[in-house]
C-alpha positions in Angstrom: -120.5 -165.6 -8.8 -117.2 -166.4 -7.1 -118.0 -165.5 -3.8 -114.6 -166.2 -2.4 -114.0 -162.7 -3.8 -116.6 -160.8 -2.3 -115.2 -157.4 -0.6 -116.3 -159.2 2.8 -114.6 -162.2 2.2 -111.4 -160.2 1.3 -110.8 -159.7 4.9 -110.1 -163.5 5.8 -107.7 -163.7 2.5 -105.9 -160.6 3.4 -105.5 -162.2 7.4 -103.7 -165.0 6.5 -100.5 -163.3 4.7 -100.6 -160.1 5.5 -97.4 -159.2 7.6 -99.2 -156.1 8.7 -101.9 -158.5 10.2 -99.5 -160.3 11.9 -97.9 -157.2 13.7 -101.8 -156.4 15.1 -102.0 -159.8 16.3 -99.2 -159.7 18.4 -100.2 -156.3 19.7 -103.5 -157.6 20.4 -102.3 -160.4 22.5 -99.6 -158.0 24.1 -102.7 -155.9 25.1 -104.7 -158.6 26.9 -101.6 -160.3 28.6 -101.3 -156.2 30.5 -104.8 -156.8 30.3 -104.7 -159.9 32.4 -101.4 -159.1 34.4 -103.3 -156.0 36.0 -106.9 -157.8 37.4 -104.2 -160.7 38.9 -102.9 -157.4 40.7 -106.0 -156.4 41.7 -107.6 -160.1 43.3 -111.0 -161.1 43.3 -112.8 -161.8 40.1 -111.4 -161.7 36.9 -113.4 -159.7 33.9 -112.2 -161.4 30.7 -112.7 -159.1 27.6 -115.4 -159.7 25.6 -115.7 -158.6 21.9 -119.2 -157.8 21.4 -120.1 -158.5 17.4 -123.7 -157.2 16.4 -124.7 -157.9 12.4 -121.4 -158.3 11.2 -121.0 -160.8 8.4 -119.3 -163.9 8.3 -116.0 -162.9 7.2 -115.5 -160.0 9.8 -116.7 -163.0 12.3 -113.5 -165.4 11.1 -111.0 -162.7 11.1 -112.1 -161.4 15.0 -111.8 -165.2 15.6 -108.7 -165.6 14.5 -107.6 -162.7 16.4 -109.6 -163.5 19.5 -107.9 -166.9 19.7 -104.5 -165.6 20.0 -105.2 -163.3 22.5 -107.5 -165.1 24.7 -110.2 -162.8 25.0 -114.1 -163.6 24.8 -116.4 -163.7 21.6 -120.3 -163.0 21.6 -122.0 -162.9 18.3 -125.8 -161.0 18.0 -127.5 -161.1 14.8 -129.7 -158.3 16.0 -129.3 -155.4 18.3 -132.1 -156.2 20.0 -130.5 -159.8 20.9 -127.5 -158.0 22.3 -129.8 -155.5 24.8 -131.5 -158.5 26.4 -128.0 -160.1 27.3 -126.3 -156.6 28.1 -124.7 -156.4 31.2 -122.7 -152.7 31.9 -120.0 -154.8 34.6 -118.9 -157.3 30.9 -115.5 -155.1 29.9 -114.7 -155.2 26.3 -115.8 -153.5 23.0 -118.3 -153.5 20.4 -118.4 -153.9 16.4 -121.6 -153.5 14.8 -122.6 -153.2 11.3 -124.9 -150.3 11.0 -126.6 -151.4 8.2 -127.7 -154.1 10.7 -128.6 -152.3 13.8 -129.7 -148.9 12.3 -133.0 -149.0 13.1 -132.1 -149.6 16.7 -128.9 -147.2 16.8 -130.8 -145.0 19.3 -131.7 -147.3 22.1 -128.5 -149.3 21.6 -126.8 -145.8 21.9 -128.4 -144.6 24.6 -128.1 -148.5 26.8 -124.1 -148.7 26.3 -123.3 -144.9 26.9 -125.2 -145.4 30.1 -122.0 -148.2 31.5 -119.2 -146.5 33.5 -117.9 -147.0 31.8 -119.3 -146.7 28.1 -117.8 -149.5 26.4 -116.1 -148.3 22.9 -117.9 -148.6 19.7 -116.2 -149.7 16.2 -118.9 -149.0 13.8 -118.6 -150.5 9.8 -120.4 -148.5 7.5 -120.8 -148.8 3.8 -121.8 -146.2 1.8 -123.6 -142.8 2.9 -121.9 -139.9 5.0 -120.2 -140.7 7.6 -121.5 -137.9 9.8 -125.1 -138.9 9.1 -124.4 -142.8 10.0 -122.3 -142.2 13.1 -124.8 -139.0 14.8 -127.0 -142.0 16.5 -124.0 -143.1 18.1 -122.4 -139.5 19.1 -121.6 -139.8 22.8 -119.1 -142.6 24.4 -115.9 -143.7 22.6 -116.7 -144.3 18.5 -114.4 -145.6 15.8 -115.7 -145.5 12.0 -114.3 -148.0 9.6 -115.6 -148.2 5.7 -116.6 -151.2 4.2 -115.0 -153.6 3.3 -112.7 -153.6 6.1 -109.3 -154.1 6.2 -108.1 -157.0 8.7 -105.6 -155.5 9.9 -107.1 -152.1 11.0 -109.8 -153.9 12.1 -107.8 -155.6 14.4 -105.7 -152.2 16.1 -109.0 -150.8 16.1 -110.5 -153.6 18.8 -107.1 -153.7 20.2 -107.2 -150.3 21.0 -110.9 -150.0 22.0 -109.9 -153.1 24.6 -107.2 -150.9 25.8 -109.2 -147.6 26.1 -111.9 -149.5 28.0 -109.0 -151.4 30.7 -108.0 -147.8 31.1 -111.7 -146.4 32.0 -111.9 -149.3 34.1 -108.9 -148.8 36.1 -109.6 -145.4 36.5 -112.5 -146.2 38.1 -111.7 -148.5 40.4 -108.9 -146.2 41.5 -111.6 -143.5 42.2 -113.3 -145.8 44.4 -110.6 -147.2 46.0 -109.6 -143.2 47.1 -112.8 -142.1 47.9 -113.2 -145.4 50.0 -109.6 -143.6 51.9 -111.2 -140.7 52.2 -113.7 -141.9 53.9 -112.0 -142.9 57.0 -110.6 -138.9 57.1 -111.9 -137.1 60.3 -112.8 -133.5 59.6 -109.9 -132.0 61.7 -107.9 -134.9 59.3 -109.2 -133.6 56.2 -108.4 -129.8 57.3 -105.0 -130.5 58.0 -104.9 -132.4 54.3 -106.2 -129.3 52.6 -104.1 -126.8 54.0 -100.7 -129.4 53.2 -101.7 -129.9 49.7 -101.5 -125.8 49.6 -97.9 -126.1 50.3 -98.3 -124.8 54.0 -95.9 -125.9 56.4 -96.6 -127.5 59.5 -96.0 -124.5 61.9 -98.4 -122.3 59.3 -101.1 -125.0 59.5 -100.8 -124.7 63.3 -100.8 -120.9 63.6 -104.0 -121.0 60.7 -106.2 -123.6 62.7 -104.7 -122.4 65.9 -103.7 -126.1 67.2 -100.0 -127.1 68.4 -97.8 -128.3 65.7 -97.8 -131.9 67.4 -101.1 -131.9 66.5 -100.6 -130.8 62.9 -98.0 -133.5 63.1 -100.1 -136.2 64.2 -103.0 -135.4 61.8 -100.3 -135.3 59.0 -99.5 -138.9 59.8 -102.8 -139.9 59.4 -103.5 -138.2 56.7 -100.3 -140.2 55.1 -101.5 -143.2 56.7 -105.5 -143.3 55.6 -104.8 -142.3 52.0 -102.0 -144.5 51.8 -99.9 -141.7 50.4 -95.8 -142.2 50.0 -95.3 -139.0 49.7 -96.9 -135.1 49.4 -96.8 -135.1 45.9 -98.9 -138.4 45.5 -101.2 -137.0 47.8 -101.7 -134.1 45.6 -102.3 -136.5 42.4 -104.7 -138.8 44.5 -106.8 -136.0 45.7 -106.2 -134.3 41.6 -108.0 -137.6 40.7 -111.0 -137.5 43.0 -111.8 -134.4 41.7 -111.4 -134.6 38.3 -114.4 -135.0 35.8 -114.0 -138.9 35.8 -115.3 -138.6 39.7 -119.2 -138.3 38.9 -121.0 -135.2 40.6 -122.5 -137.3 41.8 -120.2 -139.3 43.6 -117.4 -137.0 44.0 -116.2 -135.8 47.1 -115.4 -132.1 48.3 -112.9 -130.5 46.7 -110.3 -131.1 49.0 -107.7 -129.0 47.3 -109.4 -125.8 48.2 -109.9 -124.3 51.8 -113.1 -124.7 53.8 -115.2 -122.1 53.0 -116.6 -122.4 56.7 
């Protein structure tokens, strides 16, 4: 059997002229250069991407590292799921593909160990034949692409490109949590008063006559208000404190809802 024409080995063949290919390629590597531009904003450490490649075959494995090499992100290969749980660490951003054929018999654990990151890092699944409903309900919380057997190069290749991206933007998200709750933080309570009542639209001389305090001293808690969030303007204070309590802010590590009045 010619084995250069196996449905896996199509992939590499297809790589190599396919202009479509190319075009993912050069999205990929325009995805981890803003990938790589942002954590140079932020300072400290910088989290490479790793793709994360658990039972794939061969073929899958050459085309990823064709694509990986242009882009500069970070390959790990696990022949087992069981491999990749021992080495798991929730901080490593970056994606997974997985054969389930391989790691069906460990879908649930492997499920149930990546959904529990913040964030969850994406899942591209590869499935053969069977329903896809059936193969993918192991693996139903945390972002999930599907992709039929044998795979096409180049949709393999948006598909990591944009499970890199969704995970960057979890990331970010997160960090931008912390970093506001961490402002927050430094809020007295008369400060955080003031900040309720000016994200309600009240002007300074209602704010006054509600807490029954001068308006200098509105004033002056405004200013730090401003100041301690690190807010340009009202309207960015209204989307930093929209953030901090949106459903991305854990209940269990989400402040007060600072948009609404003190029931005290």
């Amino acid at each position: 059997m010619d084995r250069s024409d196996t449905p896996s080995c199509r992939i590499a063949a297809k790589a190599k002229h396919d202009d479509p290919m190319r075009m993912c390629i050069a999205g990929f590597r325009s995805t981890m250069e803003a990938i790589r531009h942002h954590e140079s904003t932020r300072g400290g450490m910088n989290h490479t991407p790793t793709l994360f490649l658990l039972g794939v075959d061969a073929a899958v494995r050459h085309s990823l590292e064709g694509v990986v090499a242009a882009g500069g992100c970070s390959l790990e290969y696990h022949s087992t799921a069981r491999s990749f749980l021992q080495a798991y660490d929730p901080t490593r951003p970056g994606c997974v593909v997985l054969d389930i054929a391989t790691v069906a018999s460990d879908a649930s654990e492997l499920q149930k160990k990546l959904s529990s990151g913040n964030p969850p890092l994406p899942i591209i699944i590869l499935a053969g034949e069977g329903p896809l409903p059936q193969i993918s309900r192991g693996f139903s919380l945390g972002p999930v692409d599907l992709l039929r057997k044998p795979v096409d190069a180049s949709e393999l290749c948006r598909a990591v490109t944009n499970a890199l991206a969704r995970d960057q933007e979890a990331r970010c998200r997160i960090g931008l949590i912390a970093e506001l709750r961490a402002r927050a933080a430094q809020l007295t309570p008369q400060e955080q008063e003031v900040m309720r009542l000016m994200v309600q639209g009240l002007a300074q001389k209602h704010i006054a006559a509600k807490l029954k305090i001068s308006t200098r001293t509105v004033q002056l808690r405004r200013t730090a208000v401003m100041r301690k969030m690190q807010a340009a303007s009202l309207a960015e204070l209204v989307q930093f404190l929209l953030i901090l309590n949106s459903p991305a802010a854990t209940p269990e590590t989400a402040p007060a809802d600072m948009t609404q009045p003190n029931p005290s």
